[in-house]
C-alpha positions in Angstrom: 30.6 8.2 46.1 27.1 8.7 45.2 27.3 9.1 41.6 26.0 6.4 40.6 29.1 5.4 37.7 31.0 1.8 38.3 34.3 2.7 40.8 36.3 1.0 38.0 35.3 2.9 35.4 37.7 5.7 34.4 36.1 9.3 34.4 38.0 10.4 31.3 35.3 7.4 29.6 32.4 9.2 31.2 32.0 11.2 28.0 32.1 8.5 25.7 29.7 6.3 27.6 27.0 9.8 27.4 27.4 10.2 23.4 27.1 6.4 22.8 24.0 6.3 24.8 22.8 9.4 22.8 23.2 7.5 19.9 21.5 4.8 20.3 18.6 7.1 21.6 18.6 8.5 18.4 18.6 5.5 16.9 15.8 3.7 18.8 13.6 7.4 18.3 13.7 6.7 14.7 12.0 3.4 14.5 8.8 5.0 16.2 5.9 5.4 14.7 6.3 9.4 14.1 9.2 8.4 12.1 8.7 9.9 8.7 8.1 8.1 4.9 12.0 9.0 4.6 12.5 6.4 7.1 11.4 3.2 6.4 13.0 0.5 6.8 15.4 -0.1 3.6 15.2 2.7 1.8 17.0 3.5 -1.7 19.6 6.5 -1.9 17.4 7.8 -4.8 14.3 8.6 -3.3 13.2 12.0 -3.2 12.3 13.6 0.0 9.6 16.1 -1.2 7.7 13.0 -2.8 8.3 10.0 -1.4 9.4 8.1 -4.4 12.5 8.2 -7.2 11.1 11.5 -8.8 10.5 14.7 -7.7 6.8 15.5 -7.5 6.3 17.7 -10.7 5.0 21.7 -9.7 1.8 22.5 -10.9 2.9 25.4 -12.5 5.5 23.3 -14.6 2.4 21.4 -16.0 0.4 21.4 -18.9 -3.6 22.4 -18.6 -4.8 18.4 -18.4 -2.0 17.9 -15.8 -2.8 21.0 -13.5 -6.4 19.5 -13.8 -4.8 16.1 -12.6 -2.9 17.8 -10.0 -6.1 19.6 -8.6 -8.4 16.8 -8.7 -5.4 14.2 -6.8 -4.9 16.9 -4.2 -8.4 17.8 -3.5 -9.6 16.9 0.4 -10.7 13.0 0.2 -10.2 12.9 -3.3 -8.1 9.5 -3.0 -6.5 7.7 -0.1 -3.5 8.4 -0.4 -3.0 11.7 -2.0 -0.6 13.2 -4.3 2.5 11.0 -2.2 1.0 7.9 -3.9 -0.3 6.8 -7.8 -1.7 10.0 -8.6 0.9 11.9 -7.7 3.6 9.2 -10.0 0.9 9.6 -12.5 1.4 13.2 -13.1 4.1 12.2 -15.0 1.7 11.1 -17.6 -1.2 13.7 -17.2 -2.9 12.3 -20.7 -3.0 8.7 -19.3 -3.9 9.6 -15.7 -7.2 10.9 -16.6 -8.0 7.7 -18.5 -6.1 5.5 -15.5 -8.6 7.5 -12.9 -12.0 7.3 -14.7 -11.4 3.4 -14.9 -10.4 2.8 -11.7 -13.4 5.2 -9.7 -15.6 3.0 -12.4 -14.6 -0.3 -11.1 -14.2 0.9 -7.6 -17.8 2.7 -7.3 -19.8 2.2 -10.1 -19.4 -1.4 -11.0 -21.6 -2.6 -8.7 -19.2 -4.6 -6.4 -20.3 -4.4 -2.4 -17.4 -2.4 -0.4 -16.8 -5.7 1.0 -15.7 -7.5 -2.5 -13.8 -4.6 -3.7 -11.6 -4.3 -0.9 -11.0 -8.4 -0.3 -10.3 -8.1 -3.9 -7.8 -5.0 -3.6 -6.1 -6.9 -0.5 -5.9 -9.8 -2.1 -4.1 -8.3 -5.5 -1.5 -6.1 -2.7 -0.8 -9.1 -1.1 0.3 -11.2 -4.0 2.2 -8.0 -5.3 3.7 -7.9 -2.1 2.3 -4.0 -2.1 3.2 -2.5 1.1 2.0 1.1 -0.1 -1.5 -0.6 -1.0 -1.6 -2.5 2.0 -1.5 -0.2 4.1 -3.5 2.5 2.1 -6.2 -0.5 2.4 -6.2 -2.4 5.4 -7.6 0.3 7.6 -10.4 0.3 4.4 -11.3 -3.2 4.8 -11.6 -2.8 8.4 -13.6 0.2 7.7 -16.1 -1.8 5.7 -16.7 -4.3 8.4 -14.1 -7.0 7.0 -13.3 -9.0 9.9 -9.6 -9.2 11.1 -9.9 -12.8 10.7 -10.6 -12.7 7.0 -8.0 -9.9 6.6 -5.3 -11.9 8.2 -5.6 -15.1 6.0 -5.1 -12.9 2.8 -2.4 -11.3 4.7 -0.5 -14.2 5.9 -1.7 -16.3 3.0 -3.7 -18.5 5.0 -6.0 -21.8 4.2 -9.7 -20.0 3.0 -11.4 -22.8 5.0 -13.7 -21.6 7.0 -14.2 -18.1 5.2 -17.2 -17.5 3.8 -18.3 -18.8 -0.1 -17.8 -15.2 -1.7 -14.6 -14.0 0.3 -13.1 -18.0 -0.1 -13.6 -17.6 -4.0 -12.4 -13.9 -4.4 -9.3 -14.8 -2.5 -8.9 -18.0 -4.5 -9.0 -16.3 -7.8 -7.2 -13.9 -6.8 -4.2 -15.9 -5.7 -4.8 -18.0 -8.6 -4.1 -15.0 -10.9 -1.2 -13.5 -9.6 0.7 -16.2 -7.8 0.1 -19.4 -9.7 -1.1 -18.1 -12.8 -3.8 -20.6 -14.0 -7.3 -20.0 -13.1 -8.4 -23.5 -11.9 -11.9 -24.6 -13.6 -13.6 -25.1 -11.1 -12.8 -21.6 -9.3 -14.0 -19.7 -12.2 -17.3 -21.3 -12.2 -17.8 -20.9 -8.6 -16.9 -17.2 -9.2 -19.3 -17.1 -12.9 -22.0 -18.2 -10.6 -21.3 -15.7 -7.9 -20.9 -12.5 -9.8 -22.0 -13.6 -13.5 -20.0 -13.6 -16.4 -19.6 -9.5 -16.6 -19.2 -8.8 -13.1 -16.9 -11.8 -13.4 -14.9 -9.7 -15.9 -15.0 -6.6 -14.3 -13.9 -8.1 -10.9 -10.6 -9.5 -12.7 -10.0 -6.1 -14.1 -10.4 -4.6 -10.9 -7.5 -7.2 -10.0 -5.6 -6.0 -12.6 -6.1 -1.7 -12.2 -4.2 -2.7 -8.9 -1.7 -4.9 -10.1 -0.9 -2.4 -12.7 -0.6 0.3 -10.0 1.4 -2.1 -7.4 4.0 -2.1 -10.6 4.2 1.3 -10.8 4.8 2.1 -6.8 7.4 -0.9 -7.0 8.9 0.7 -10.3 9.1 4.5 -8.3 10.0 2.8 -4.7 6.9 4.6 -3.0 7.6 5.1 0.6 5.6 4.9 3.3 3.4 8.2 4.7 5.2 9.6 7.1 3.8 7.9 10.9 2.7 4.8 8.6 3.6 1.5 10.0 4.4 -1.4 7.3 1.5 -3.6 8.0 2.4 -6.4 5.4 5.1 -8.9 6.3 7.3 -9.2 3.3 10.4 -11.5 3.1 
C-alpha cells in the first residue's frame, strides 16, 4: 500500500500508536543534557522552581541592609561558582551568619596558603564522602581546571586504592576519608600530613574539610538541585 504501517494493524490504532510515540519523545527529550535543575533525576515535590531548593529565594527588597549586601556580593559576575542557586543564595536566609560563613571560607580557600591543587583534592574529597552531588559538580570541572589529573579525580570519585597517587594527594585523600567516613584519624596519617603541611596548615586544612562538610549539610538539608544543563557527575547509590 505504501504506507509504511503493518497490514494487520487496524487504522482506527493509528492514532494511538502517534501519541504513544510522542510521549516517549517527550520523555527521552527530558533526560538530555538541556534538561533544567527542575529535572533531575528524583526530585522532591517541595522544591521551588525559582531557586532550586525547598525555599523560595528571598527578594532583595524583602531584606535587611546586611542581607541586600549578601545578596549583591553572591550575585556579583564570578563572585562564587555557583551563584545565588547554591550556599549563598540558602544562606540569605541567615544574612548575619553569611557574612561570617563567607569571610572564612574565601580565607581558607585563597588566603591560607593551600596550592589550588590541595584545596580542591581536599574539597573533592570532603563532596565525595558527603555524597555532595551540588559540590561535585560545582568542583570537578575546578579540579580539572587546576591541572588535577582525571586519574586522581576518579579514585576520590569512585573511592579508589591511593596507590600509586602521589605522597601529598595519597595523604589528603586519606585524611580526608578518614574524617568523614571512618571517623578516626589513623596515627600514622596525621603525621604524614603534620609533616607535609605543618601543624597550622594541618589545622587549617581540616577546617577547610569541615567549611565544606558543613555546607554539603546545608544543600542536603534544602535538597539543592542541579543548574539547569548540569549533568550529575557523582555516582551515588
Amino acid at each position: 500500500m505504501g504506507t509504511g504501517w503493518p497490514r494487520r494493524l487496524p487504522w482506527v490504532a493509528i492514532p494511538l500508536v502517534c501519541a504513544a510515540a510522542a510521549v516517549l519523545g517527550a520523555r527521552a527529550a527530558l533526560t538530555q543534557a538541556d534538561s533544567p535543575a527542575t529535572m533531575n533525576a528524583i526530585m522532591s515535590s517541595d522544591i521551588d522552581p525559582g531557586s532550586g531548593f525547598r525555599l523560595p529565594l528571598p527578594k532583595r527588597e524583602d531584606l535587611s541592609e546586611l542581607g541586600r549586601k549578601h545578596y549583591d556580593q553572591a550575585s556579583a559576575p564570578g563572585a562564587s561558582i555557583a551563584g545565588l542557586q547554591g550556599p549563598s543564595g540558602i544562606q540569605l536566609y541567615s544574612p548575619n551568619t553569611a557574612e561570617h560563613t563567607r569571610a572564612l571560607n574565601r580565607y581558607l580557600r585563597f588566603e591560607a596558603g593551600f596550592t589550588p591543587r590541595v584545596r580542591e583534592i581536599a574539597i573533592l574529597t570532603t563532596a565525595r564522602e558527603m555524597d555532595s552531588q551540588f559540590e561535585w559538580v560545582a568542583h570537578e570541572p575546578e579540579a580539572l581546571k587546576e591541572g588535577i589529573e582525571p586519574a586522581v579525580i576518579d579514585a576520590i570519585k569512585h573511592r579508589k586504592s591511593v596507590a600509586g597517587l602521589g605522597e601529598t594527594d595519597a595523604t589528603v585523600i586519606e585524611l580526608g576519608r578518614q574524617i568523614f567516613r571512618d571517623h578516626k584519624v589513623k596515627s600514622e596519617t596525621f603525621a604524614k600530613a603534620k609533616a607535609l603541611f605543618g601543624p597550622t596548615k594541618l589545622v587549617e586544612l581540616v577546617m577547610l574539610m569541615g567549611n565544606y562538610a558543613g555546607t554539603a549539610a546545608l544543600l542536603t538539608a534544602v535538597d539543592m538541585q542541579l543548574h539547569a544543563g548540569k549533568k550529575p557527575l557523582l555516582p551515588i547509590p
